[in-house]
VEXBABA-430258 format. One record per residue: x, y, z of N, C-alpha, C in turn; residue number from 1; residue in one letter. Coordinates in nm, 3 decimals. Layout:
N
<site n_xx="X" n_yy="Y" n_zz="Z" ca_xx="X" ca_yy="Y" ca_zz="Z" c_xx="X" c_yy="Y" c_zz="Z" resi="NUM" resn="A"/>
...
//
This chain:
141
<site n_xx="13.874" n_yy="11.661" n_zz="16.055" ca_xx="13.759" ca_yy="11.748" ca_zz="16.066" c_xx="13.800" c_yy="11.881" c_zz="16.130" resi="1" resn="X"/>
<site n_xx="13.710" n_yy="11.978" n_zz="16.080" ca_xx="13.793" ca_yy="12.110" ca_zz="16.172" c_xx="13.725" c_yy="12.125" c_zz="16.316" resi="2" resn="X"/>
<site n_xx="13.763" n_yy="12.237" n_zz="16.391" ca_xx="13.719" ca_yy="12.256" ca_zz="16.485" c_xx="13.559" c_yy="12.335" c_zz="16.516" resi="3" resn="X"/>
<site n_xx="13.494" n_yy="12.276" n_zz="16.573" ca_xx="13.365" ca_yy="12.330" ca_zz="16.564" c_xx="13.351" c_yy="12.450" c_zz="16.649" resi="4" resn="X"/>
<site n_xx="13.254" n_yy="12.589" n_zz="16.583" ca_xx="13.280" ca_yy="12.692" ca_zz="16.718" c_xx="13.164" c_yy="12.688" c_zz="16.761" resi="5" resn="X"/>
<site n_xx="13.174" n_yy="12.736" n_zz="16.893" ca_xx="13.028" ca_yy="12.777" ca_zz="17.001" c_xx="12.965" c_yy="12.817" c_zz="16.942" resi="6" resn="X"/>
<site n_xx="12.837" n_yy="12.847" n_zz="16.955" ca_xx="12.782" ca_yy="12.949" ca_zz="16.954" c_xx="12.760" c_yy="13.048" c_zz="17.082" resi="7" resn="X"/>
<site n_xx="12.779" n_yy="12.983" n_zz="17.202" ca_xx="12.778" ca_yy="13.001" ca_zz="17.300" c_xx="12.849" c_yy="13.134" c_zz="17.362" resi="8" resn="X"/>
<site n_xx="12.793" n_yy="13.190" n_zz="17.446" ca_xx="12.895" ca_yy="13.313" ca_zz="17.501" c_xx="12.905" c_yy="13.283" c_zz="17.651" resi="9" resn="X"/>
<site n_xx="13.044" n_yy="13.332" n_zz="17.634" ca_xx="13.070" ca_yy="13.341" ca_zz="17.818" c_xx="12.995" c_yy="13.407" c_zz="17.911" resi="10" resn="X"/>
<site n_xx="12.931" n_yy="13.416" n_zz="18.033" ca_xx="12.898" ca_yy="13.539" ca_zz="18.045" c_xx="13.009" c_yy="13.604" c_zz="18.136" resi="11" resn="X"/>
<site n_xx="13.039" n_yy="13.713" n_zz="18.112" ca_xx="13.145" ca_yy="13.787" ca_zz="18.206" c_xx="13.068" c_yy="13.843" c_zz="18.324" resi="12" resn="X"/>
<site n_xx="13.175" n_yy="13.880" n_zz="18.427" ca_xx="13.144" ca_yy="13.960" ca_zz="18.504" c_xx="13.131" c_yy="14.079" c_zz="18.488" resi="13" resn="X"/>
<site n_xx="13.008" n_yy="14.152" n_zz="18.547" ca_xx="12.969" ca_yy="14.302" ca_zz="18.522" c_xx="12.930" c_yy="14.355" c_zz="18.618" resi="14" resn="X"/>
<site n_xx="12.904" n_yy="14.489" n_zz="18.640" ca_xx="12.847" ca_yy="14.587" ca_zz="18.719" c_xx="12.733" c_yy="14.688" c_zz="18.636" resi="15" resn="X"/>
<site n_xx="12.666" n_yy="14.758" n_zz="18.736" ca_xx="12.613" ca_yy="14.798" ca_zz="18.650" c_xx="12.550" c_yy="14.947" c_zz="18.755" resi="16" resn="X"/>
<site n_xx="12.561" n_yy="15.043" n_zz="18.787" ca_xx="12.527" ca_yy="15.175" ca_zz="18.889" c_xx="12.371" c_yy="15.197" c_zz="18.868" resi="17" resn="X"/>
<site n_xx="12.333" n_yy="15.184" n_zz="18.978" ca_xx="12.181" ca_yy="15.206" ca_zz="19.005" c_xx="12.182" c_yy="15.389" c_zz="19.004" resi="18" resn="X"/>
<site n_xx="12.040" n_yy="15.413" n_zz="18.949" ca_xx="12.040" ca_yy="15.553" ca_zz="18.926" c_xx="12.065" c_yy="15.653" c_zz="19.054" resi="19" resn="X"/>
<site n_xx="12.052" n_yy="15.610" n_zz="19.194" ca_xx="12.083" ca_yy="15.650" ca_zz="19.302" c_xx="12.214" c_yy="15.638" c_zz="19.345" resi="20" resn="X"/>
<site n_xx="12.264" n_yy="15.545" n_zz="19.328" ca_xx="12.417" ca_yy="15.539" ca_zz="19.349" c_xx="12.475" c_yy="15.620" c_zz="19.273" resi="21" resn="X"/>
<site n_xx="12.458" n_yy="15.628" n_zz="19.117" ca_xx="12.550" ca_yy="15.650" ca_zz="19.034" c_xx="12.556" c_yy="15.857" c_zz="19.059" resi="22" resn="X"/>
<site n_xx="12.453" n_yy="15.903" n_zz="19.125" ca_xx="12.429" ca_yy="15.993" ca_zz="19.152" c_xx="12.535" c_yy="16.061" c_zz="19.264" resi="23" resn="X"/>
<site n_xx="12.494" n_yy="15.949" n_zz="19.401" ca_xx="12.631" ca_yy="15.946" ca_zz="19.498" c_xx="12.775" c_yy="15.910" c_zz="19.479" resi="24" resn="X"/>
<site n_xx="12.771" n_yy="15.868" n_zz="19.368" ca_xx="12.898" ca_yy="15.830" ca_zz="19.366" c_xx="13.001" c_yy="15.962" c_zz="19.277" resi="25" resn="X"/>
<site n_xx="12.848" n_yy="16.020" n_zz="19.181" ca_xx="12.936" ca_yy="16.131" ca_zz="19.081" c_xx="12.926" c_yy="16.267" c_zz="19.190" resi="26" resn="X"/>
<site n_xx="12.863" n_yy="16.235" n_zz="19.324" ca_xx="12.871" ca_yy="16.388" ca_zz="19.383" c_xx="12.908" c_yy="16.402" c_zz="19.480" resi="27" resn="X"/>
<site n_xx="12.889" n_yy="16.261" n_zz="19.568" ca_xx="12.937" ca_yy="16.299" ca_zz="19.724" c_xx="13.031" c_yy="16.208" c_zz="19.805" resi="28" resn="X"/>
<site n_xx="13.062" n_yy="16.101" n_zz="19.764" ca_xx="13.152" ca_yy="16.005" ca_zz="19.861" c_xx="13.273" c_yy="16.112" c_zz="19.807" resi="29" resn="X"/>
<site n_xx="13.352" n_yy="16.075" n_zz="19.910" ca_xx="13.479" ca_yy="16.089" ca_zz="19.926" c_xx="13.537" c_yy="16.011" c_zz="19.892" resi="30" resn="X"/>
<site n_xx="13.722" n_yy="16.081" n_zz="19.815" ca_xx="13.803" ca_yy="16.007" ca_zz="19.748" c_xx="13.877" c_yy="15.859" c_zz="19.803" resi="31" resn="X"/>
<site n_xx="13.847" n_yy="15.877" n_zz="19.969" ca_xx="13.893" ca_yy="15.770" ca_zz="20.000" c_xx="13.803" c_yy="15.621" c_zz="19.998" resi="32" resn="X"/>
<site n_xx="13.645" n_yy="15.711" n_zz="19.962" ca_xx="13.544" ca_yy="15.585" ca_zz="19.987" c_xx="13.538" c_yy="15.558" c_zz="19.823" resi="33" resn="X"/>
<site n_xx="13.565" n_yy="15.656" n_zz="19.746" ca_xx="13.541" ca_yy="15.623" ca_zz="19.549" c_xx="13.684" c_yy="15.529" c_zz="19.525" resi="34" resn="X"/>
<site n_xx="13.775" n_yy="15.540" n_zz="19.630" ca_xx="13.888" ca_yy="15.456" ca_zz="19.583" c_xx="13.890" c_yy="15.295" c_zz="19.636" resi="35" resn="X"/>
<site n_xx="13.771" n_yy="15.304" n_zz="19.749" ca_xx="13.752" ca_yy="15.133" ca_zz="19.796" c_xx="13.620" c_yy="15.103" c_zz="19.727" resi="36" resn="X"/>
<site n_xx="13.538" n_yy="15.145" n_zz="19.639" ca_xx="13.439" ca_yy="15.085" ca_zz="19.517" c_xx="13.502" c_yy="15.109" c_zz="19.436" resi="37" resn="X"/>
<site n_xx="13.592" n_yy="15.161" n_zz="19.386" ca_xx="13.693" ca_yy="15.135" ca_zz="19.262" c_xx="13.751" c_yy="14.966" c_zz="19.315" resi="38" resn="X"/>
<site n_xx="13.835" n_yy="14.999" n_zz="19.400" ca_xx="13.883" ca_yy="14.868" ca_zz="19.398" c_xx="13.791" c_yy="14.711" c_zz="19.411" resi="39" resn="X"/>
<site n_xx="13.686" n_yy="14.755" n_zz="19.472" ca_xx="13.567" ca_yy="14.656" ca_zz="19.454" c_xx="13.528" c_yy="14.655" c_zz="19.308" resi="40" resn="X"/>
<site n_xx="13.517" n_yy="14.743" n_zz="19.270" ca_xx="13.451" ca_yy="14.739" ca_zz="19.064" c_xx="13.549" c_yy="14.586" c_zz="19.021" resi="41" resn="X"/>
<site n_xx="13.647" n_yy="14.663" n_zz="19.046" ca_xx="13.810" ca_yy="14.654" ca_zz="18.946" c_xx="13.819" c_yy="14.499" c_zz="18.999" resi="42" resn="X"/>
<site n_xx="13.794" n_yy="14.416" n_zz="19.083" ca_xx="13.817" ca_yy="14.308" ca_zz="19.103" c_xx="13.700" c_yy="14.199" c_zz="19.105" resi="43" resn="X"/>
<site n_xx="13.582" n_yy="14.249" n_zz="19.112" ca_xx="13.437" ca_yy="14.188" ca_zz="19.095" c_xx="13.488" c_yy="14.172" c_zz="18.923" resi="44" resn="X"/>
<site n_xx="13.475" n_yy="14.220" n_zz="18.810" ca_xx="13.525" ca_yy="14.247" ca_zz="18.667" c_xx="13.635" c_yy="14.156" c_zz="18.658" resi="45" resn="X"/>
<site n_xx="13.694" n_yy="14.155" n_zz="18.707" ca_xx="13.775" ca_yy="14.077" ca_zz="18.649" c_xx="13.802" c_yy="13.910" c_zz="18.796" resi="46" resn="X"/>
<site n_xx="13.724" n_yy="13.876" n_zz="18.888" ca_xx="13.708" ca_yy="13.764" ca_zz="18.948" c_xx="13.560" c_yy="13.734" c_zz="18.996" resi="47" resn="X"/>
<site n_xx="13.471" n_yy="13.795" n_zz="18.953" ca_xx="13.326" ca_yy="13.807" ca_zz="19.066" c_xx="13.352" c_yy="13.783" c_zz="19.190" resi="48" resn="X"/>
<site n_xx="13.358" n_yy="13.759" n_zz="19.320" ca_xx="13.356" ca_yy="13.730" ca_zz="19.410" c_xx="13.466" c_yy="13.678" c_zz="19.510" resi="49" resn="X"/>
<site n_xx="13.517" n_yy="13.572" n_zz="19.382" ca_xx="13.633" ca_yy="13.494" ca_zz="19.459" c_xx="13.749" c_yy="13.564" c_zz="19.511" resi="50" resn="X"/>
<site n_xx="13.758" n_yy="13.540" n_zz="19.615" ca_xx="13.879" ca_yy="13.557" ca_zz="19.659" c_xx="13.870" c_yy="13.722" c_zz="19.675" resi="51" resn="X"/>
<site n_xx="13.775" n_yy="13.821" n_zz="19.706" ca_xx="13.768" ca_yy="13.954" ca_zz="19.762" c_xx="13.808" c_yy="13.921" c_zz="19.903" resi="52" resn="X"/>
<site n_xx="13.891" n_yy="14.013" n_zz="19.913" ca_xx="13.910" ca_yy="14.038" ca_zz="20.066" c_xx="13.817" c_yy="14.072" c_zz="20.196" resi="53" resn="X"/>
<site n_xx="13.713" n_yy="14.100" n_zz="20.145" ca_xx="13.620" ca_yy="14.113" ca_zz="20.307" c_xx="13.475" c_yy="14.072" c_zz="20.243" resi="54" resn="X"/>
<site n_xx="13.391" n_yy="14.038" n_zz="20.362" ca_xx="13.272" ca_yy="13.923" ca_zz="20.362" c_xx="13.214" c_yy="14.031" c_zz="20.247" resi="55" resn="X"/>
<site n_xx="13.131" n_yy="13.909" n_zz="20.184" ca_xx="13.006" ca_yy="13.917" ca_zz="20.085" c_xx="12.909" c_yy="13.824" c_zz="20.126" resi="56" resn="X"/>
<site n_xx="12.798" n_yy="13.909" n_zz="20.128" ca_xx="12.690" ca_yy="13.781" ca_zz="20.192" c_xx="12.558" c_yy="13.817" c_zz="20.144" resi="57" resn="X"/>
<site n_xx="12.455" n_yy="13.719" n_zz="20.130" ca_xx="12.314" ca_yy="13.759" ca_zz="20.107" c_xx="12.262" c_yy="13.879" c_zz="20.230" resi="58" resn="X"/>
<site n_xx="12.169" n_yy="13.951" n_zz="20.207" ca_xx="12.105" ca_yy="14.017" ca_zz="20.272" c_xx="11.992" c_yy="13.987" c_zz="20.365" resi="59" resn="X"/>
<site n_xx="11.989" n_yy="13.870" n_zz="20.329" ca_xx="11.813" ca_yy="13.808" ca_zz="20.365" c_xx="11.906" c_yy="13.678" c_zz="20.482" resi="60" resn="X"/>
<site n_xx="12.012" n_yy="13.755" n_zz="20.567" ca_xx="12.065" ca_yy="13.645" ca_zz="20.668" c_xx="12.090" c_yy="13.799" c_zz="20.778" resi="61" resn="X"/>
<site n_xx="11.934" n_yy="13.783" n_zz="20.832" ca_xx="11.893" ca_yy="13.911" ca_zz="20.932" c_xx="11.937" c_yy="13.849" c_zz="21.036" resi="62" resn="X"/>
<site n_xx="11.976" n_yy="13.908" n_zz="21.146" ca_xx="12.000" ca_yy="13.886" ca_zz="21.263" c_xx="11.853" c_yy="13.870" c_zz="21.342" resi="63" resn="X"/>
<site n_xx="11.842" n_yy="13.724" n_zz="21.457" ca_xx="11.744" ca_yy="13.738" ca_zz="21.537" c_xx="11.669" c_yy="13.848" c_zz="21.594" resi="64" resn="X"/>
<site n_xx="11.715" n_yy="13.920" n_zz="21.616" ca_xx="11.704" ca_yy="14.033" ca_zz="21.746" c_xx="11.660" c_yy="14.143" c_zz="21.673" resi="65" resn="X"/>
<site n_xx="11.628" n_yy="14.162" n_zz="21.530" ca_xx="11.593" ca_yy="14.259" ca_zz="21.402" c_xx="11.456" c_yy="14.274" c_zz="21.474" resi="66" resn="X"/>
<site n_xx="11.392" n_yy="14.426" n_zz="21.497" ca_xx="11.250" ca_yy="14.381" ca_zz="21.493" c_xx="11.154" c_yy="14.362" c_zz="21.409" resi="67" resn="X"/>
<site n_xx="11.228" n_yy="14.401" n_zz="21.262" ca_xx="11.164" ca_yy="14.395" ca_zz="21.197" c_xx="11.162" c_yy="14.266" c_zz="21.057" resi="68" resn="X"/>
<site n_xx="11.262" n_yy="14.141" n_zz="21.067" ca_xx="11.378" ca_yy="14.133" ca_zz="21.069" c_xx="11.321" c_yy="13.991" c_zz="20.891" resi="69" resn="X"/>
<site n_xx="11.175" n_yy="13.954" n_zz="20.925" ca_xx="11.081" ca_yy="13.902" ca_zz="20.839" c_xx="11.063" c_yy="13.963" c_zz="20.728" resi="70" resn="X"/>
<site n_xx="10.999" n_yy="14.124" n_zz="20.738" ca_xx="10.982" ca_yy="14.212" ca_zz="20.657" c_xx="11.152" c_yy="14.204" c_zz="20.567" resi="71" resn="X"/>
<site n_xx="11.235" n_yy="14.245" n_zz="20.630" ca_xx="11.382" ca_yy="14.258" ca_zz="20.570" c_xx="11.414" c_yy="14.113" c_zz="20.498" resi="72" resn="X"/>
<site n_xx="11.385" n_yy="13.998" n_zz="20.534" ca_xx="11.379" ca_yy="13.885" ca_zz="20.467" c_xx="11.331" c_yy="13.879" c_zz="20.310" resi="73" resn="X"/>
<site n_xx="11.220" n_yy="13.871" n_zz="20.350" ca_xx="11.153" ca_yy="13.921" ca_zz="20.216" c_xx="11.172" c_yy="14.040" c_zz="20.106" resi="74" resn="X"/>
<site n_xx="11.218" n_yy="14.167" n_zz="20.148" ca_xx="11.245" ca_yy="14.221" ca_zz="20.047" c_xx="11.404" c_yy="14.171" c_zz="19.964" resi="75" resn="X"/>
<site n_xx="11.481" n_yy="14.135" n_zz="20.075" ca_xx="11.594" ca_yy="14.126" ca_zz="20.055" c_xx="11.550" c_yy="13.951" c_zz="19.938" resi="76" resn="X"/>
<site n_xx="11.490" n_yy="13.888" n_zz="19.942" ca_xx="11.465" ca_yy="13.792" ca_zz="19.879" c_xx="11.390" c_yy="13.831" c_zz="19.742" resi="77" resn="X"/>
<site n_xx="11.243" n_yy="13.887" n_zz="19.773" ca_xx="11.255" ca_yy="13.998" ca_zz="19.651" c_xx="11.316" c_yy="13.984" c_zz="19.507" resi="78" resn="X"/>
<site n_xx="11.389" n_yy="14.132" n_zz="19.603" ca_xx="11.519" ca_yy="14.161" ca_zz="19.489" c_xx="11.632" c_yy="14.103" c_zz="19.511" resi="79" resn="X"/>
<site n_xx="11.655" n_yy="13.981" n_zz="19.553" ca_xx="11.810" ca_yy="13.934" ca_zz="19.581" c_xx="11.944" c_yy="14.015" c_zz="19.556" resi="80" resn="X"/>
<site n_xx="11.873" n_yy="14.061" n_zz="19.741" ca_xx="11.971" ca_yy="14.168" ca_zz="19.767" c_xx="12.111" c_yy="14.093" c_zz="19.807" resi="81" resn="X"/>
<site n_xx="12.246" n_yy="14.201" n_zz="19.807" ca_xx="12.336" ca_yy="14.156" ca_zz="19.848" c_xx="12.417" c_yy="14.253" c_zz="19.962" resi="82" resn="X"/>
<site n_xx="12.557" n_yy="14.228" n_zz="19.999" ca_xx="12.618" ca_yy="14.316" ca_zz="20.031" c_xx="12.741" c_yy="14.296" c_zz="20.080" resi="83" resn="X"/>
<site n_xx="12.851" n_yy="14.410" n_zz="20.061" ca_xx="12.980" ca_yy="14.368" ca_zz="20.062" c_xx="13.061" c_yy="14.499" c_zz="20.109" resi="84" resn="X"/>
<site n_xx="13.120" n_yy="14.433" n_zz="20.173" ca_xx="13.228" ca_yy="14.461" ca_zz="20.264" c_xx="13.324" c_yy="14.546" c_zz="20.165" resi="85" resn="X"/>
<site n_xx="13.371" n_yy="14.701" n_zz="20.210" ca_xx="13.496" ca_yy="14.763" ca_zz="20.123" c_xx="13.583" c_yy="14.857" c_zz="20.234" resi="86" resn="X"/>
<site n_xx="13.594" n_yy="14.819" n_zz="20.329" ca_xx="13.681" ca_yy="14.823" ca_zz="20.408" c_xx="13.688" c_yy="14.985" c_zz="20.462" resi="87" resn="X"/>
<site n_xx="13.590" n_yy="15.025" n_zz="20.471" ca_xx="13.532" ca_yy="15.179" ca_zz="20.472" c_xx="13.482" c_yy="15.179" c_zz="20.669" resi="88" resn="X"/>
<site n_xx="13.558" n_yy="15.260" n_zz="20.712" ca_xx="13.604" ca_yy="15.355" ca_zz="20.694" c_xx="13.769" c_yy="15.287" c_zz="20.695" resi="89" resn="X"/>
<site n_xx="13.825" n_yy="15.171" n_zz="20.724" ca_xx="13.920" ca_yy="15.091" ca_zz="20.758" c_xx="13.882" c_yy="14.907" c_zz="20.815" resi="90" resn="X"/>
<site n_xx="13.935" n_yy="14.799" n_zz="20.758" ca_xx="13.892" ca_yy="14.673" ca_zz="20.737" c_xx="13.913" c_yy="14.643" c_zz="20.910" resi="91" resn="X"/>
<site n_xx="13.843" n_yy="14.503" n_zz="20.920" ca_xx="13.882" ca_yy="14.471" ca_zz="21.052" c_xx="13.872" c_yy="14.344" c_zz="21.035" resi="92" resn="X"/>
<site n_xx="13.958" n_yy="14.235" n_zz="21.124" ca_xx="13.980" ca_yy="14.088" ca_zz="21.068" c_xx="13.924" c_yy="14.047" c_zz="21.233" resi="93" resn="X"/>
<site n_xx="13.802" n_yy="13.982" n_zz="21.175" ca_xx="13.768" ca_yy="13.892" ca_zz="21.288" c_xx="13.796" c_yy="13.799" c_zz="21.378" resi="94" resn="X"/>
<site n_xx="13.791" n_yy="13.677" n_zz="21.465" ca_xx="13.850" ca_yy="13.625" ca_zz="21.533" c_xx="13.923" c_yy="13.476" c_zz="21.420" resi="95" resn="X"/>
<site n_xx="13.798" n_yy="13.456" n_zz="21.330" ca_xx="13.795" ca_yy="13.330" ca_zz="21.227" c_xx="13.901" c_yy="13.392" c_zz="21.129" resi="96" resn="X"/>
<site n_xx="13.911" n_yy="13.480" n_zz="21.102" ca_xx="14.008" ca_yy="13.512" ca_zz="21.000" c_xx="13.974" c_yy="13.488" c_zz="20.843" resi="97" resn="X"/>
<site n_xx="13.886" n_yy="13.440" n_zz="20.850" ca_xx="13.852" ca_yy="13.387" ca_zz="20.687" c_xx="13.786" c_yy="13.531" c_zz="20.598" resi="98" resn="X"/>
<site n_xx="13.737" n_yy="13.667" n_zz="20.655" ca_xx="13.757" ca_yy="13.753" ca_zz="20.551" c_xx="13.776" c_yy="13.854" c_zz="20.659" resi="99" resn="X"/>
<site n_xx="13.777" n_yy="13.985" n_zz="20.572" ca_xx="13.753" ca_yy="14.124" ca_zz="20.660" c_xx="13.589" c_yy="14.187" c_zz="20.672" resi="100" resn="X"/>
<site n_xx="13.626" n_yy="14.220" n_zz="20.789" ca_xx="13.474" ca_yy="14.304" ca_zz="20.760" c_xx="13.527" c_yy="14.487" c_zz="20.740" resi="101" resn="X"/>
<site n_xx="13.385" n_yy="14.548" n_zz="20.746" ca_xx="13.375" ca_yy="14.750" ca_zz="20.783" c_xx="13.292" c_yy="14.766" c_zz="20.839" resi="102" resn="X"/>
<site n_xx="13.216" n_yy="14.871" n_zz="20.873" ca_xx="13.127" ca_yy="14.955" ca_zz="20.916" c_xx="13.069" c_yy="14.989" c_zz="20.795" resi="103" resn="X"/>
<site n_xx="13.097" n_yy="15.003" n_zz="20.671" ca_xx="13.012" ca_yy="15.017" ca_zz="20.622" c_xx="13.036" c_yy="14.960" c_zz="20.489" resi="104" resn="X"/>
<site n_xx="12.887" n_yy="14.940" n_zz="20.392" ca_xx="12.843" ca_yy="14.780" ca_zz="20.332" c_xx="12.863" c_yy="14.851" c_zz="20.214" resi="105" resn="X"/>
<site n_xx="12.837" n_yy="14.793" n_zz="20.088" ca_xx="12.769" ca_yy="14.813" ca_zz="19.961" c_xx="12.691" c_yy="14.717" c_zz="19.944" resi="106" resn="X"/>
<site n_xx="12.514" n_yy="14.791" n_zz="19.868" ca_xx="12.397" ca_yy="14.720" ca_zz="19.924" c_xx="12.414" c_yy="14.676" c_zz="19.741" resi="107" resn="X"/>
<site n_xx="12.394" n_yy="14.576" n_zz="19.714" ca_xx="12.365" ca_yy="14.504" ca_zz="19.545" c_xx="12.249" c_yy="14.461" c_zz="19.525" resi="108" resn="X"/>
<site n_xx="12.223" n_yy="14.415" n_zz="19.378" ca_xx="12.144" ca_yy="14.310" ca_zz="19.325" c_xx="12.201" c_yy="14.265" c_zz="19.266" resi="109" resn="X"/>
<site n_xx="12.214" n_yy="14.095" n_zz="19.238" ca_xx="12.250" ca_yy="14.015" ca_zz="19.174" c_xx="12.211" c_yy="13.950" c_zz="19.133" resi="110" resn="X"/>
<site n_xx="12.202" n_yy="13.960" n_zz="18.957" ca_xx="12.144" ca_yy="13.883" ca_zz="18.853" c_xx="12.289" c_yy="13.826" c_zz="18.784" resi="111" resn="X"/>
<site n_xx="12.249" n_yy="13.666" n_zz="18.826" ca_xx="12.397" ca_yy="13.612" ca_zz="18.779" c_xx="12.506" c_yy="13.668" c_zz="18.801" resi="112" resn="X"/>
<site n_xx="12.593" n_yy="13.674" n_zz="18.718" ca_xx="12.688" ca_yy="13.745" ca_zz="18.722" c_xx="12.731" c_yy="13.870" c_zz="18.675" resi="113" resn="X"/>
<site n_xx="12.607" n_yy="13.934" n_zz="18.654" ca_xx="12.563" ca_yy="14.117" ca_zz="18.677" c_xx="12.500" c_yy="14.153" c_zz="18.840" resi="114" resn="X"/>
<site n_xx="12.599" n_yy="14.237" n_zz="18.907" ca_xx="12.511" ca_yy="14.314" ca_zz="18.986" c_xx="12.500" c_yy="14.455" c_zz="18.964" resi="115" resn="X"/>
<site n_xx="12.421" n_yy="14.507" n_zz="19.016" ca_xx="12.403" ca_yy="14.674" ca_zz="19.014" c_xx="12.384" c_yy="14.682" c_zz="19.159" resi="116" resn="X"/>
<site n_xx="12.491" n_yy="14.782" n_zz="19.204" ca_xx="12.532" ca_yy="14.893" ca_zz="19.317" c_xx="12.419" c_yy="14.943" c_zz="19.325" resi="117" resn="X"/>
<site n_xx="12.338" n_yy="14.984" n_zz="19.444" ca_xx="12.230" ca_yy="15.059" ca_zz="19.470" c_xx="12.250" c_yy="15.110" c_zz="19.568" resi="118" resn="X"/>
<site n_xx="12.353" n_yy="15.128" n_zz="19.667" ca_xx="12.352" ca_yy="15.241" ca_zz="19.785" c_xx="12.446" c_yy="15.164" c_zz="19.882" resi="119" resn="X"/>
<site n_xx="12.532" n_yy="15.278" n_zz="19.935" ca_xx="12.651" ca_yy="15.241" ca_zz="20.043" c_xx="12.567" c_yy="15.250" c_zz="20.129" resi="120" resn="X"/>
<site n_xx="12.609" n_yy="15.196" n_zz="20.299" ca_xx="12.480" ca_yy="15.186" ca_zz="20.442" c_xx="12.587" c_yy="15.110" c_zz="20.524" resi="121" resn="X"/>
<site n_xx="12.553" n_yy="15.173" n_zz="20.650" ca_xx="12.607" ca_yy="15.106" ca_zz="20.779" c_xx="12.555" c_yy="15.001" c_zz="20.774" resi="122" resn="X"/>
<site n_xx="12.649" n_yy="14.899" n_zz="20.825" ca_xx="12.640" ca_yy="14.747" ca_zz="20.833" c_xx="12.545" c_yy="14.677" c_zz="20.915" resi="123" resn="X"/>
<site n_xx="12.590" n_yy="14.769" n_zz="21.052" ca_xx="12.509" ca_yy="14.678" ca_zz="21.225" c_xx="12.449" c_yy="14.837" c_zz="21.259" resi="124" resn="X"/>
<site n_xx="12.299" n_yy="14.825" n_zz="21.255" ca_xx="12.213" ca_yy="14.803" ca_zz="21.228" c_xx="12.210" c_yy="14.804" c_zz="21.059" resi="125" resn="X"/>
<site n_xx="12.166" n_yy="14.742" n_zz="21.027" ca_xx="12.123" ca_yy="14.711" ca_zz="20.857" c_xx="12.024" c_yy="14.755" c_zz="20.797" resi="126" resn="X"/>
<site n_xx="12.007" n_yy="14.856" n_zz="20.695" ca_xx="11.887" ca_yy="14.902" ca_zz="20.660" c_xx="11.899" c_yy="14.856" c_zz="20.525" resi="127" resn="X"/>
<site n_xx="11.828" n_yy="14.807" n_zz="20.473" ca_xx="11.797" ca_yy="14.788" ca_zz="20.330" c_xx="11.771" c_yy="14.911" c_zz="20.247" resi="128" resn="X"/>
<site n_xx="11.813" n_yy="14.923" n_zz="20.106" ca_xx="11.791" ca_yy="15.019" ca_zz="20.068" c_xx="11.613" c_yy="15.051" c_zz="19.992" resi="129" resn="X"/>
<site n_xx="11.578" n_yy="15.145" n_zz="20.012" ca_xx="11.458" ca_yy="15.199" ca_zz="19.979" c_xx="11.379" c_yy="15.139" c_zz="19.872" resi="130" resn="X"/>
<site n_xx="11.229" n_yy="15.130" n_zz="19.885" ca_xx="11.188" ca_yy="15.067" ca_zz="19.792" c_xx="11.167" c_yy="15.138" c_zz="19.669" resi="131" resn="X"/>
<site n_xx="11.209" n_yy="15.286" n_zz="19.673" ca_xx="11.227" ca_yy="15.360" ca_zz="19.517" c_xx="11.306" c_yy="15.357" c_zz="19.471" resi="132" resn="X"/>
<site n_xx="11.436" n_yy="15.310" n_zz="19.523" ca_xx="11.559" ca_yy="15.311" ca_zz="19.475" c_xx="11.569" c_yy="15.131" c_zz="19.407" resi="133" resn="X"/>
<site n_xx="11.471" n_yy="15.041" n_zz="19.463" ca_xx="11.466" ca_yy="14.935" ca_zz="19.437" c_xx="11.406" c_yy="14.907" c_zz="19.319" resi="134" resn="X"/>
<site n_xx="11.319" n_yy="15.007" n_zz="19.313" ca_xx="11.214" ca_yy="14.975" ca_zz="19.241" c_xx="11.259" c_yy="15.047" c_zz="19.059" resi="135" resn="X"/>
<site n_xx="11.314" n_yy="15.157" n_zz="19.120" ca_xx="11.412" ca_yy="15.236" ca_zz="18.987" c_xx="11.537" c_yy="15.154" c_zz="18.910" resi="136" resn="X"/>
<site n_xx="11.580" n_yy="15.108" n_zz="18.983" ca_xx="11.686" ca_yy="15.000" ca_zz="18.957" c_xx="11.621" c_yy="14.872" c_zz="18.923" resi="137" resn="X"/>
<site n_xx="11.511" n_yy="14.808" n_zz="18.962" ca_xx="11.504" ca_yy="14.687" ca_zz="18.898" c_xx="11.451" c_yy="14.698" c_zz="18.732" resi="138" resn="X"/>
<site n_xx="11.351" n_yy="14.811" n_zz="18.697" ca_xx="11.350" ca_yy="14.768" ca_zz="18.566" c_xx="11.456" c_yy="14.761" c_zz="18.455" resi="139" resn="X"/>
<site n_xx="11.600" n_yy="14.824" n_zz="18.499" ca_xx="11.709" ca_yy="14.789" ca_zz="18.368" c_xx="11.766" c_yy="14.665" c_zz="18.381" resi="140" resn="X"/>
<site n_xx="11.767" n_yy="14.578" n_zz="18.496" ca_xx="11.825" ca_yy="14.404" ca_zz="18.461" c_xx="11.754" c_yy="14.326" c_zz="18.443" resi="141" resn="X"/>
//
């Protein structure tokens, strides 16, 4: 008998630039910060997640002491927000050793294994990104 084919498709890993990012990214980061989301693109594409060098974590894991920290729960649940570590301005290896962190994040959404970039942000304190920028970005996934 021959071999039967899928019909099935893989889904790959993708990215995808929120209209606010893609804005910052064509006008104002610097070459040293467009060369650590390059290297984040370039390895999300071709591994999603595994094995990146510094933390990736949900957004909606607020610190106690947030005052606002419920509200941030929820949006971040929402839009299942994300965010990840690119070693900006320079990485730093914690006491556990199991990834690197920065000072500053890249804020996502993740639909499967598509996210869209929606805005770079200091880490500690944590601001979520805006609800127009949220809201502009969610109708293309």
């Amino acid at each position: 008998m021959g071999e039967e084919k899928s019909n099935q498709q893989v889904e790959q890993y993708s990215i995808a630039f929120g209209l606010t990012f893609n804005k910052y990214y064509a006008e104002s980061y610097s070459e040293n910060t467009l060369d650590l989301i390059d290297d984040f693109i370039d390895h999300y594409e071709a591994n999603g997640f595994k094995d990146w060098i510094g933390k990736v974590a949900q957004s909606n894991r607020v610190p106690e002491n947030y005052e606002n920290r419920d509200d941030l729960i929820k949006k971040a649940n929402k839009y299942n927000l994300w965010h990840v570590h690119i070693g900006d301005p320079r990485w730093e290896t914690p006491a556990h050793g199991k990834f690197k962190t920065s000072e500053w994040v890249l804020h996502l959404r993740r639909v499967g294994k598509k996210i869209v970039l929606l805005e770079l942000g200091w880490h500690n304190p944590m601001y979520l990104p805006k609800d127009k920028i949220l809201k502009e970005d969610f109708i293309d996934v």
